[in-house]
VODRENNU-952599 format. One record per residue (C-alpha): x, y, z; residue in three letters. Coordinates in Angstrom, 1 decimal, m for minus. Layout:
<atoms>
> c1, c2, c3, lumdo
> X, Y, Z, Ala
...
</atoms>
This chain:
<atoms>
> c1, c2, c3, lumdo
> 0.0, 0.0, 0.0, Unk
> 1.7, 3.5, m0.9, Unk
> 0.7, 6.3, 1.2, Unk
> 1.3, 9.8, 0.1, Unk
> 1.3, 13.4, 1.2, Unk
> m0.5, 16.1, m1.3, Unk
> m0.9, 20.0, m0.6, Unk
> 1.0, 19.5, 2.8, Unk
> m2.2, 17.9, 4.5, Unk
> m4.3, 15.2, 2.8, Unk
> m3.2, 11.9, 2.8, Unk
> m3.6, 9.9, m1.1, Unk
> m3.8, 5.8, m0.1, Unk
> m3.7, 3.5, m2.6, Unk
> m3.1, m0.2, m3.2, Unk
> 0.0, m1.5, m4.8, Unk
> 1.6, m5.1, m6.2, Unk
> 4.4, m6.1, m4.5, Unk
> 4.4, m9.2, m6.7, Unk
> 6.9, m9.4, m9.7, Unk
> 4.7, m10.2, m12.6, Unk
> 1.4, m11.4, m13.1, Unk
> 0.0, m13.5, m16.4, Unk
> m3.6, m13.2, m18.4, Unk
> m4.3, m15.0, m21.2, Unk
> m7.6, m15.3, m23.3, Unk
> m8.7, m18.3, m25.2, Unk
> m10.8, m17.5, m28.2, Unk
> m12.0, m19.4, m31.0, Unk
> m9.1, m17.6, m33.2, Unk
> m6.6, m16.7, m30.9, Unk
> m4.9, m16.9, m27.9, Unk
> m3.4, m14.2, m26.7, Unk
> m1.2, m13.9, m23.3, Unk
> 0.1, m11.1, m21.3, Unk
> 2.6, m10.1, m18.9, Unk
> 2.2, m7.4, m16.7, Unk
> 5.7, m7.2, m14.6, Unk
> 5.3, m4.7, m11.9, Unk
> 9.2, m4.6, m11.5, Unk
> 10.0, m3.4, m14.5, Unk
> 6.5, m1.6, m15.4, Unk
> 6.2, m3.0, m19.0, Unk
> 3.4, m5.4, m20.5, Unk
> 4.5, m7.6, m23.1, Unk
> 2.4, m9.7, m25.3, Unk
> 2.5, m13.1, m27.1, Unk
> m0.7, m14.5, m29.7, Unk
> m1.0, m17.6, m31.1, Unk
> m3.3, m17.9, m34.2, Unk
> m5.9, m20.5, m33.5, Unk
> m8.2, m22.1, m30.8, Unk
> m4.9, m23.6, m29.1, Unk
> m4.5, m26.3, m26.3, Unk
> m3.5, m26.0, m22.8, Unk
> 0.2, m26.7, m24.3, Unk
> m0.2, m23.3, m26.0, Unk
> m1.1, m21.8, m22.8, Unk
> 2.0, m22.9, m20.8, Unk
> 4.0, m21.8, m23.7, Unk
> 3.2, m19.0, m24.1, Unk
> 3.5, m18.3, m20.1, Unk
> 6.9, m19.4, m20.1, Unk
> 8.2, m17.3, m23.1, Unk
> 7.0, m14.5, m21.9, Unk
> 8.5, m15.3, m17.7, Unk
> 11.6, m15.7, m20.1, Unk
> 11.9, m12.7, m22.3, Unk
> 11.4, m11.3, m18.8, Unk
> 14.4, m13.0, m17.1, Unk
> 12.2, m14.3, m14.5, Unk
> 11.2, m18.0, m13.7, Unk
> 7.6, m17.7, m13.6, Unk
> 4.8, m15.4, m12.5, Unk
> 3.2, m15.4, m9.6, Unk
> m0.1, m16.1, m11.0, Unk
> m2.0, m16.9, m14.4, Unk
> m5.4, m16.0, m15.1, Unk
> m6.8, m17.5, m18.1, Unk
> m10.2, m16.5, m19.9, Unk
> m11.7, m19.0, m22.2, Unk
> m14.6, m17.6, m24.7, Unk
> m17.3, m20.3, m23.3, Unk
> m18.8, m21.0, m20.1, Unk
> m16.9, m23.1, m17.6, Unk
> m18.7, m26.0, m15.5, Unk
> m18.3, m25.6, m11.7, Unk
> m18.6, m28.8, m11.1, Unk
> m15.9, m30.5, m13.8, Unk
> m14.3, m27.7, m14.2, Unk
> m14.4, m27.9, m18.0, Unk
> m16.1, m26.0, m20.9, Unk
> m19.6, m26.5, m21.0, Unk
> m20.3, m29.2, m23.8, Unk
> m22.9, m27.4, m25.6, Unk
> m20.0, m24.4, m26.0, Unk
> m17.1, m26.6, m27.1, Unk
> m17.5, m27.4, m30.4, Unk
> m15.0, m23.8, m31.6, Unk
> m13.1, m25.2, m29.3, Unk
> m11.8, m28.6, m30.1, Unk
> m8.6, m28.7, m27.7, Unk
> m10.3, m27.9, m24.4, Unk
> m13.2, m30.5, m24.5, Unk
> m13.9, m32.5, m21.6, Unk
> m10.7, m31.6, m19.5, Unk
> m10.8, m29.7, m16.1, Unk
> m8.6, m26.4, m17.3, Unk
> m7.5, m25.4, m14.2, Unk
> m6.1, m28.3, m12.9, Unk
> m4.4, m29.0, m16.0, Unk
> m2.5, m25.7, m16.2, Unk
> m1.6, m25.6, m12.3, Unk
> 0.2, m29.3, m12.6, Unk
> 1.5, m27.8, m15.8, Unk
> 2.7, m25.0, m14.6, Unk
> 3.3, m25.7, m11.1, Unk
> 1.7, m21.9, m10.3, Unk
> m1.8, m21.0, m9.0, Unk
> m4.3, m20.4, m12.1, Unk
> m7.9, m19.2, m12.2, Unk
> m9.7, m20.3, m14.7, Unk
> m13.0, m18.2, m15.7, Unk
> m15.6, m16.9, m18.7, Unk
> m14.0, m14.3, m20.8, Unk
> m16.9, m12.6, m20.0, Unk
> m16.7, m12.5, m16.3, Unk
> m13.3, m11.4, m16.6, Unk
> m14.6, m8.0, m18.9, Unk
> m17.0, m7.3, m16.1, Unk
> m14.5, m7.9, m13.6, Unk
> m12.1, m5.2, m15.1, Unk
> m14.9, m3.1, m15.9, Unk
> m16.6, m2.9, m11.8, Unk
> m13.1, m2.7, m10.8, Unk
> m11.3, m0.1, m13.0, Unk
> m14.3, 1.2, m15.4, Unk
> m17.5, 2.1, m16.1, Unk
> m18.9, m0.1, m13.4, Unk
> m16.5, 0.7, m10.4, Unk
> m17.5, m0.5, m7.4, Unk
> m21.5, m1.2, m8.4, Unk
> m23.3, m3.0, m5.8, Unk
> m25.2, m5.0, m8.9, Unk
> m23.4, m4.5, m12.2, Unk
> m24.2, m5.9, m15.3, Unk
> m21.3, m6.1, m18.3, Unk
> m22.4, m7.1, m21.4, Unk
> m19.6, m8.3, m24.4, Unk
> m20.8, m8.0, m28.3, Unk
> m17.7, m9.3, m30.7, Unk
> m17.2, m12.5, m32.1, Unk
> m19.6, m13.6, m29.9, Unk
> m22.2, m12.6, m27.1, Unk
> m22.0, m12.7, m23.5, Unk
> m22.1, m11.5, m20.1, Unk
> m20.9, m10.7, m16.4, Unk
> m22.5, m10.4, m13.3, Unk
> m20.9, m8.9, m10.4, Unk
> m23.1, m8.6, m7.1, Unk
> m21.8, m7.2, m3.6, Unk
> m18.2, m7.2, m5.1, Unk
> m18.4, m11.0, m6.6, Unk
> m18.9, m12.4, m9.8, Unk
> m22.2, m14.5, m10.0, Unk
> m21.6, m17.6, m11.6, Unk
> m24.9, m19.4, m10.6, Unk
> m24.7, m22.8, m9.3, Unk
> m23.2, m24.6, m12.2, Unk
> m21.5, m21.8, m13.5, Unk
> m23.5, m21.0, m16.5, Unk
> m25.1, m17.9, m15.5, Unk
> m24.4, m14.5, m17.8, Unk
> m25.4, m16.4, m20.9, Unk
> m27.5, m13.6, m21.9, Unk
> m26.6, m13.7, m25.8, Unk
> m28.3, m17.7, m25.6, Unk
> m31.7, m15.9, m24.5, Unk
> m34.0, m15.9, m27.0, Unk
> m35.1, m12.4, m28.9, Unk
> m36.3, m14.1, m32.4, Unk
> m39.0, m17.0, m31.6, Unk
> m38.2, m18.3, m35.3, Unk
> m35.0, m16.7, m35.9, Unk
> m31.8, m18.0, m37.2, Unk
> m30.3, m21.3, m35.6, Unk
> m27.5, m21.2, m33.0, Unk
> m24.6, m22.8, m32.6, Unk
> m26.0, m23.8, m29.1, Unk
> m29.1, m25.7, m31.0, Unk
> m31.8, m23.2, m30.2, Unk
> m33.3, m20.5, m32.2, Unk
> m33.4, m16.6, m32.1, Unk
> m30.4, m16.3, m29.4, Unk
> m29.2, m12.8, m29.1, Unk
> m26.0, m13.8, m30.7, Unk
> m27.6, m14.4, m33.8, Unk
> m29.1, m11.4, m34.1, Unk
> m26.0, m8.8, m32.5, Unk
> m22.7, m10.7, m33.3, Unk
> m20.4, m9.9, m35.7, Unk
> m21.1, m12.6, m38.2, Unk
> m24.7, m11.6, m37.9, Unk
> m24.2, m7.8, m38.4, Unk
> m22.2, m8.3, m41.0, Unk
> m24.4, m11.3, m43.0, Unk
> m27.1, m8.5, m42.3, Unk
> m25.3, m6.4, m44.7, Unk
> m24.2, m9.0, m47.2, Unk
> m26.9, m8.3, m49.3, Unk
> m27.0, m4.4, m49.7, Unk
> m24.6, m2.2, m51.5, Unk
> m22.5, m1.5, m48.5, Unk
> m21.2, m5.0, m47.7, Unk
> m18.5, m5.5, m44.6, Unk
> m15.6, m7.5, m43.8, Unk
> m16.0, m7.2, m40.3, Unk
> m17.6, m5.1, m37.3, Unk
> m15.2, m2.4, m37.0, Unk
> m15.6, m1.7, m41.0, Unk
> m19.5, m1.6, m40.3, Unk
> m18.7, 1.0, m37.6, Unk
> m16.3, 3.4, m39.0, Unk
> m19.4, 3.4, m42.1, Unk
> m21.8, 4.5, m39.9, Unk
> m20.0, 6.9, m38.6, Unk
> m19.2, 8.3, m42.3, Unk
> m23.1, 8.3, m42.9, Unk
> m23.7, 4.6, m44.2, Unk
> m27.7, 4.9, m43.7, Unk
> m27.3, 0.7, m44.5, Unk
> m24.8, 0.5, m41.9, Unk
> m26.4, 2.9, m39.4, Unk
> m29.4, 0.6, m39.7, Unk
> m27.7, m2.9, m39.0, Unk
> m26.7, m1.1, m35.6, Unk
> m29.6, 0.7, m34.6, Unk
> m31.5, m2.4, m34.8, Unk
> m28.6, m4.7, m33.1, Unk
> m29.0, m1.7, m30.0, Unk
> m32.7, m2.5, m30.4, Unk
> m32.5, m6.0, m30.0, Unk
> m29.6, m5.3, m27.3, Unk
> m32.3, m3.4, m25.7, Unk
> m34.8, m6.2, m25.0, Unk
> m32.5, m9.0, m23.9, Unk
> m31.5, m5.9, m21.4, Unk
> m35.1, m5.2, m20.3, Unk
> m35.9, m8.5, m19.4, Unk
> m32.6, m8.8, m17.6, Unk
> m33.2, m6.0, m15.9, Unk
> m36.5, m6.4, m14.4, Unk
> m35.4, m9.5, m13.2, Unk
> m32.3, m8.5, m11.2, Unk
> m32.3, m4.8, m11.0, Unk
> m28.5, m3.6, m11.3, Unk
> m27.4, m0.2, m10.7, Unk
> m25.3, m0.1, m14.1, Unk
> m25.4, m2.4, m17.1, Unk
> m22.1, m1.5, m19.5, Unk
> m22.0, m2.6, m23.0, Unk
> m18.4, m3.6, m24.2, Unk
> m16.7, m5.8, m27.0, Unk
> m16.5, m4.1, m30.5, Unk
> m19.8, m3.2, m31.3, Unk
> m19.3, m0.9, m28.3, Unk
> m17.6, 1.0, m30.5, Unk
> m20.7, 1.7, m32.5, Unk
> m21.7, 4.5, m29.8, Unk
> m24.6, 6.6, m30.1, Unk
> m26.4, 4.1, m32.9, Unk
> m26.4, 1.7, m30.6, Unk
> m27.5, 3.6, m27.6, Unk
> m30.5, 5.4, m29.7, Unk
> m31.8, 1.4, m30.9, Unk
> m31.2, 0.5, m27.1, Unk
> m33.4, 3.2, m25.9, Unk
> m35.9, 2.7, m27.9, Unk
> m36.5, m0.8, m26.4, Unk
> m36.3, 1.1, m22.7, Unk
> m39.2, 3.2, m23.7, Unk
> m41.3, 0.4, m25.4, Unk
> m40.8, m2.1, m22.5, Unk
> m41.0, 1.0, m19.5, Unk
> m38.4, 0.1, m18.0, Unk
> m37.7, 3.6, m16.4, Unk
> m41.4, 3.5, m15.1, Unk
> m40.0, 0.2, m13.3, Unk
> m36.3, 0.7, m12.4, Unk
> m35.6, 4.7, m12.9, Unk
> m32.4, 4.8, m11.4, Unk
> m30.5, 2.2, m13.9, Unk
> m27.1, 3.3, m15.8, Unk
> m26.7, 2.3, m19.5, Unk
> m22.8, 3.0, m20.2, Unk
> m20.4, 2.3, m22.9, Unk
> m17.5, 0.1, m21.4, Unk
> m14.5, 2.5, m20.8, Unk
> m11.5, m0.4, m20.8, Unk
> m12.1, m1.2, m24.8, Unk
> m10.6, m3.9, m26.4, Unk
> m8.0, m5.6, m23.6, Unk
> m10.4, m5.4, m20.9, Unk
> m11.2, m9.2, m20.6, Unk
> m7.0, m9.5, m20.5, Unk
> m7.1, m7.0, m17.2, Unk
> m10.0, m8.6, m15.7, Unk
> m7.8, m12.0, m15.5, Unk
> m5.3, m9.6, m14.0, Unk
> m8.0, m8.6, m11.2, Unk
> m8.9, m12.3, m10.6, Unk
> m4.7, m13.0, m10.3, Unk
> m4.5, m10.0, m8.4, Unk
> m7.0, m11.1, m5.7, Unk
> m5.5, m15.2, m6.0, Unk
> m2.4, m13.5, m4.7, Unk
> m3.7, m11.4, m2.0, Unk
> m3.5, m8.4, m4.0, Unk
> m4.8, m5.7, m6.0, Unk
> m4.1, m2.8, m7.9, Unk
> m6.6, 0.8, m7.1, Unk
> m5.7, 2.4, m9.9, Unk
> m4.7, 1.5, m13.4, Unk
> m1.4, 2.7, m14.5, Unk
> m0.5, 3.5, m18.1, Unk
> 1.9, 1.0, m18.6, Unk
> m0.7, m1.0, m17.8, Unk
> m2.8, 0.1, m20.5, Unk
> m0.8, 0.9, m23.5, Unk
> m0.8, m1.4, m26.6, Unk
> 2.2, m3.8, m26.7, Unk
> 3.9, m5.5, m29.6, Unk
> 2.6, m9.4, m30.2, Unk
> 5.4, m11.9, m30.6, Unk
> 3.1, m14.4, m32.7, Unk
> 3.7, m18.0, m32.1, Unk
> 1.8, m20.7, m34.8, Unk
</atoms>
């Protein structure tokens, strides 16, 4: 904890790492990507593999970076996998696993900590962005806050009375498998009319795929809008809109104080917001719960890499008040195939 003295008289506390280094890795259906964050030194450095990966990849990409560091190991790893783990086995949830072949039916953590021979915690990708969000952003210190994730893929984090709220078999926050669209497209999860299928990437940009303003991705479909793409503007006032009523429901049911809206359709702003709202009026949720936040995420694109560092952070007794910019700042990827 440093303590220290400003304008002669008040007294500035804030907590500190005495650690060395601390590791966070995400597991995506693409990518892994891993990060170092050495409090030593005060530098982040980064390592991506292309692909899905294996717990090999993991450990490897652990140890190069503890070695480009000069340093044995870190203290801790947090690693974030884009799927729901089970609480009881420990592994991803079967329905979830199929984009990720390599992590089927093994128990992550215990895996990586024989592995490794360090303490892991092993969590949602998505309870890691609300983690860094109600600890460092837009949600700080919420008593109920709600994070939601649009990329790739759709998901969310609860955090209530300073925990995450997994439910009791660890599958709670799978808001984008809620059903918006009684007859709408088919899921990968086997059901139809998930949120994911309407407010993902893929399905923003497949929503496009037939107009004159096609899209390679979600970010392209963004900085369009922004240039005055009506088409584009469109696709993301209606993904707000269907944003908004997976919200409302969730809402009503548990009442947060905040609800942030993060990933890369984030990014999309105001169209978003204006689709979003307009579910909020036609669903009264103000009449119901008046006092709820709707915010844009503030931590952008590596928040679900800090939120591992959080859940590291607090394995080792630890924590960090304040992000520095070190912290924060983009570092190079040493890519590993």
């Amino acid at each position: 904890m440093d303590v220290t003295r400003a304008n002669g008289r008040e007294v500035l506390v804030s907590l500190t790492v005495s650690t060395s280094s601390i590791a966070s890795v995400r597991v995506g259906a693409k990518s892994v990507e891993a990060m170092m964050f050495d409090f030593k030194s005060k530098r982040r450095l980064r390592a991506q593999h292309h692909g899905s990966g294996s717990p090999a990849t993991v450990m490897s990409l652990v140890n190069t970076l503890a070695s480009e560091l000069g340093q044995a190991a870190p203290v801790a790893v947090a690693v974030g996998i884009e799927a729901p783990i089970e609480r009881e086995t420990g592994a991803v949830a079967p329905w979830a696993s199929t984009r990720l072949p390599e992590w089927r039916e093994i128990n992550i953590r215990s895996i990586l900590e024989n592995g490794l021979g360090l303490p892991v915690v092993v969590d949602n990708d998505a309870n890691f962005d609300a983690l860094a969000e109600w600890t460092w952003g837009v949600g700080r210190r919420a008593d109920c806050f709600l994070n939601i994730t649009c990329s790739e893929g759709v998901g969310s984090g609860l955090i209530i009375d300073g925990r995450v709220h997994r439910g009791s078999d660890g599958m709670a926050g799978q808001i984008g498998h809620t059903v918006v669209e009684q007859d709408g497209a088919v899921c990968f999860c086997g059901n139809r009319g998930c949120l994911a299928t309407l407010i993902s990437e893929r399905a923003i940009v497949s929503a496009l795929s037939g107009s004159d303003s096609p899209k390679p991705d979600l970010p392209a479909v963004v900085q369009a809008a922004t240039k005055g793409d009506p088409a584009c503007q469109r696709v993301l006032f209606e993904s707000g809109r269907h944003l908004g009523r997976a919200l409302c429901n969730a809402a009503k049911l548990l009442s947060p104080r905040t609800i942030s809206i993060g990933g890369l359709l984030s990014g999309a702003g105001t169209f978003v917001l204006d689709g979003l709202n307009s579910s909020i009026e036609v669903a009264s949720l103000r009449a119901i719960s008046p006092s709820i936040e709707f915010a844009i995420g503030r931590l952008g694109h590596r928040s679900k890499l800090l939120g591992g560092l959080a859940a590291a952070l607090d394995v080792s007794g630890q924590g960090v008040s304040e992000l520095e910019s070190w912290m924060t700042l983009d570092a190079d990827p040493r890519n590993h195939s």
